[in-house]
C-alpha positions as CSV (number, residue, x, y, z in Angstrom):
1,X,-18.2,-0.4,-17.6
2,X,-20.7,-3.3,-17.9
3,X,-20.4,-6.6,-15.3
4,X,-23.0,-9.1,-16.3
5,X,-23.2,-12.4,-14.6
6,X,-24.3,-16.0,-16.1
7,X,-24.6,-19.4,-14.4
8,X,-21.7,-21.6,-14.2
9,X,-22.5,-24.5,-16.0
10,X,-20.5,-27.7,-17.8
11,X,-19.9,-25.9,-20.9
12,X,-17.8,-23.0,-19.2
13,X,-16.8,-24.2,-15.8
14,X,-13.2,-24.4,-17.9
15,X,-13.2,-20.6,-17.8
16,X,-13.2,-20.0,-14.1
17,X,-11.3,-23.7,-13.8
18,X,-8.5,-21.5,-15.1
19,X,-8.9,-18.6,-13.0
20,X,-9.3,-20.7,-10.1
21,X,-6.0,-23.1,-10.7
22,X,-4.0,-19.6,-11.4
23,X,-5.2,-18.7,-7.4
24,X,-4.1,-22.6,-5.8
25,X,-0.4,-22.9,-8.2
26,X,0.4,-18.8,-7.0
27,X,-1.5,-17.4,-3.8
28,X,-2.4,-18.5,-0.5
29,X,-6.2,-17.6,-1.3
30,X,-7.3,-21.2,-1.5
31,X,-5.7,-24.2,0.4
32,X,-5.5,-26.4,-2.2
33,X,-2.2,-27.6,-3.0
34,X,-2.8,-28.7,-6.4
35,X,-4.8,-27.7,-9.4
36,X,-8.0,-29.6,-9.2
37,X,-9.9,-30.3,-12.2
38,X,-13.4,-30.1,-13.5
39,X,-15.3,-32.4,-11.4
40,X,-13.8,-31.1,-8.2
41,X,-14.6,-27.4,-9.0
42,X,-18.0,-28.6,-10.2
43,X,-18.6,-30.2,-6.5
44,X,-17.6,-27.1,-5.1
45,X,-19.4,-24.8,-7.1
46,X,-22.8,-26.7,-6.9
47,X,-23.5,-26.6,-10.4
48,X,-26.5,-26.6,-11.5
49,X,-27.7,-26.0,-7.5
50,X,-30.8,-23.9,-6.9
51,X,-30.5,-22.1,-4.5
52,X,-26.6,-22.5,-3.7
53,X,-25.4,-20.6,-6.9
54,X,-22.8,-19.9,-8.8
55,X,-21.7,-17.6,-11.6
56,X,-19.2,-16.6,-14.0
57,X,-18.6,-12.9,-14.0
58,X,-17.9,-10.8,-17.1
59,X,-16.7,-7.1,-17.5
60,X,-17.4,-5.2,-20.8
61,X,-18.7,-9.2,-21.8
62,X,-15.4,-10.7,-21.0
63,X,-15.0,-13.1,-18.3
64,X,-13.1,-11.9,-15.2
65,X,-13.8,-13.9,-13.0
66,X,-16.3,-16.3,-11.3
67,X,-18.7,-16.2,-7.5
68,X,-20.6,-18.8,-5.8
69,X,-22.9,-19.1,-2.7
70,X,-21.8,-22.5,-1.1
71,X,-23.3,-24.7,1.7
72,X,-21.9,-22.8,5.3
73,X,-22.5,-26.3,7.3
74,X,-24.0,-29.8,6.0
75,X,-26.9,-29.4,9.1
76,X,-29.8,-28.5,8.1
77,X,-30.5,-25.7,10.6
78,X,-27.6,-23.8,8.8
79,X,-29.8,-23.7,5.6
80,X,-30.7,-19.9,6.4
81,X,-26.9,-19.3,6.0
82,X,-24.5,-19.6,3.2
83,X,-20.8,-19.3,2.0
84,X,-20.1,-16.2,-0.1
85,X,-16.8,-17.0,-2.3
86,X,-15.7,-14.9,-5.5
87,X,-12.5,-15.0,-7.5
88,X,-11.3,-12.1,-10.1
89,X,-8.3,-12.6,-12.4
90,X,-5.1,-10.3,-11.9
91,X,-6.5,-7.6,-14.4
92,X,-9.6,-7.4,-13.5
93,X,-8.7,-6.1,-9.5
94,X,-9.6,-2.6,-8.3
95,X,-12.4,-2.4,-10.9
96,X,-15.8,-2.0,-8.6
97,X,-16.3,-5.9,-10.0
98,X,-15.9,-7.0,-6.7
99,X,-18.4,-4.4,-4.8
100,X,-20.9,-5.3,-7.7
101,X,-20.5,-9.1,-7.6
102,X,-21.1,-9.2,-3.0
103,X,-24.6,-6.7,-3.9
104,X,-25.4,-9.5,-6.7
105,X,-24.7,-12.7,-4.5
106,X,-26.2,-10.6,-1.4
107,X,-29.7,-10.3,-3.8
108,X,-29.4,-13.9,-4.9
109,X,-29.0,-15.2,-1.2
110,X,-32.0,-12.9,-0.3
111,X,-34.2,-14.9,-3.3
112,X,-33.0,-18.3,-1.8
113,X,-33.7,-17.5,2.2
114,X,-30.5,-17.4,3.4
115,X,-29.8,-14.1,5.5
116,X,-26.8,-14.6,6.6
117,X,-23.1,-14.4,4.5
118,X,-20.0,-16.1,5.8
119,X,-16.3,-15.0,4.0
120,X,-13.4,-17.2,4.8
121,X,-10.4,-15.3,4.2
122,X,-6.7,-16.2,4.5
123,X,-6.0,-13.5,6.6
124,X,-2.7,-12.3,4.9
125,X,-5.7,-11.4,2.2
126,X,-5.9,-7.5,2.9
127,X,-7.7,-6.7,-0.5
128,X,-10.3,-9.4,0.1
129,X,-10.6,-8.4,3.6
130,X,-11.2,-4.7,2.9
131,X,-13.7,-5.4,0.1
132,X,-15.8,-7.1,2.5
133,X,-15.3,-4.8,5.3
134,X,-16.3,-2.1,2.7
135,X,-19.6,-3.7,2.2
136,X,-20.5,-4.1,5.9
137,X,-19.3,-7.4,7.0
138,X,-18.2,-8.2,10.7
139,X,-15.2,-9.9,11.6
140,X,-16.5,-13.0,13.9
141,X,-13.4,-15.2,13.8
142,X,-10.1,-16.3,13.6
143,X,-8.2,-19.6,13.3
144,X,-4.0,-18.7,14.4
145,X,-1.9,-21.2,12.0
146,X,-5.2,-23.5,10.7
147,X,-3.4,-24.1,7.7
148,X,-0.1,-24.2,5.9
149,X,1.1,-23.5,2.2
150,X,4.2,-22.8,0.4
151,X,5.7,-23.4,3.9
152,X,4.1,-21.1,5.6
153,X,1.5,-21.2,8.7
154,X,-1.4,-19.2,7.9
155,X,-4.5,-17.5,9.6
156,X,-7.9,-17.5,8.7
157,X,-10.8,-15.1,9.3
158,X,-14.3,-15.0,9.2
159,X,-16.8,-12.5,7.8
160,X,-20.3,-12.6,8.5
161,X,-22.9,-10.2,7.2
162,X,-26.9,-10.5,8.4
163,X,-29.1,-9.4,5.0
């Protein structure tokens, strides 16, 4: 088994574009309502960012999946905290790719100065939710109903994790 991990950059963003589309058209793990395209997954991903990263993942050098560090709050005395987001395609789940990608972002994060991880999770999420309880994250919130999708209210929770 062999996960590598390379920049996201223009020339693949389409790669995790499709991975990430596949998550907003069939699952409440994102709550957008439509596939976005390049230049919105771009913004969010911060190509091309220093220290807020982002990667595409690959297993035995196929792409699986994608992870980025993201912004937490647009103050600046947030800038010792960050985001921690990763997406794997449906045959690339129960794997180890997710334990290996939070220990990769966790060392980036360290390199950049941030020391502190935040998850948002849809809470109906229970895979997502026990990969980061797994690795040591904290529950520190929850929003009842903060969002709906597919017609449905839904919760959202918060993971943080001090490195």
């Amino acid at each position: 088994m062999s996960i590598k991990f390379q920049r996201v950059t223009k020339q693949n963003i389409k790669e995790a574009l499709a991975i990430y589309n596949w998550y907003v058209l069939n699952s409440t793990a994102t709550f957008h309502l439509e596939a976005v395209d390049e230049e919105e997954l771009t913004r969010m991903l911060s190509v091309g960012h220093e220290k807020y990263q982002s990667f595409i993942i690959l297993f035995d050098n196929k792409i699986c999946g994608f992870c980025y560090l993201s912004r937490f709050r647009y103050k600046e005395a947030y800038d010792k905290s960050a985001e921690i987001t990763l997406y794997l395609n449906q045959k690339s789940r129960g794997k180890g790719i997710g334990k290996t990608t939070l220990v990769y972002l966790e060392n980036i994060a360290k390199e950049n100065d941030i020391s502190n991880l935040i998850a948002v999770i849809t809470a109906e999420n229970t895979s997502s939710i026990a990969l980061f309880e797994k690795d040591n994250y904290f529950k520190v919130g929850h929003l009842k109903n903060i969002g709906i999708k597919f017609g449905k209210a839904l919760d959202v929770v918060s993971y943080q994790k001090e490195i």
